[in-house]
C-alpha positions, 0 to 999 in steps of 0.5 A: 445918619444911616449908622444912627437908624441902624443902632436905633433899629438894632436897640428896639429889636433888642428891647423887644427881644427882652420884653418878649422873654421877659414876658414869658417867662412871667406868664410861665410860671402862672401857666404852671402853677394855676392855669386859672390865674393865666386865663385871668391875666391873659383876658384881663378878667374883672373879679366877677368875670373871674368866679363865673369863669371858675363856675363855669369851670368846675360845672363843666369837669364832670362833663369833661371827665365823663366824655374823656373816660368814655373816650378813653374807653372806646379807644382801648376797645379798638386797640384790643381788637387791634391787637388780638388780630392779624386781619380786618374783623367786623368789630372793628368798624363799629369800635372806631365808629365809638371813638369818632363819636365820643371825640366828636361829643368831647369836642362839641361839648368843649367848644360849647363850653368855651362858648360860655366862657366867652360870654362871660368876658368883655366882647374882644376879650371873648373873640379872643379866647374862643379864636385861642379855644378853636385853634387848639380844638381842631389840633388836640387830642381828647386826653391832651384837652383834659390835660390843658384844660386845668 
């Protein structure tokens, strides 16, 4: 008997073992060739939920783009300065306090939008997405949202 529960054991772990690189690898190549789809997929939108996800979508690159140029620009002001000297300059402080700004206006706007998009999916689904949204929110970069975020 207990040789029967270790070979039942040892053959669920391996079903799900294939399931679970099964899945992956599905769910991989609609993460790599529309991210749009694996959103769609991923919190079972309806075709409705699926076009204002996509308005919601394209509203909200422009705001995107604009905070991370932004960003991007008072960043390379910092590291010039960084760069240029060998000691603290005066500079310096209100350079970094214009990236802090522009990645804290990146990132209330982003989770505003997530917000939004939430909204828009069935009440689970939308808990969901915005506990997904938050934990890579606090963990990325400006650049690297823009990036994940098409």
């Amino acid at each position: 008997m207990k040789r029967l529960i270790t070979v039942l054991t040892l053959a669920v772990l391996a079903a799900a073992g294939v399931y679970a690189v099964h899945f992956r690898q599905q769910t991989a190549d609609l993460r790599q060739t529309d991210p749009q789809q694996w959103l769609r997929c991923q919190y079972a939108l309806s075709d409705a939920q699926f076009a204002e996800v996509e308005r919601l979508e394209s509203s909200y690159r422009p705001v995107c783009n604009h905070h991370c140029s932004d960003y991007m620009a008072a960043h390379d002001r910092l590291q010039a300065l960084v760069d240029s000297n060998s000691s603290w300059v005066p500079g310096m402080a209100g350079a970094m306090a214009d990236v802090y700004r522009a990645e804290m206006e990146c990132r209330r706007d982003m989770l505003r939008h997530a917000y939004d998009v939430s909204s828009v999916m069935a009440p689970e689904q939308g808990r969901r997405y915005l506990g997904m949204i938050m934990a890579n929110l606090s963990l990325m970069t400006p650049e690297e949202m823009r990036r994940n975020s098409r």
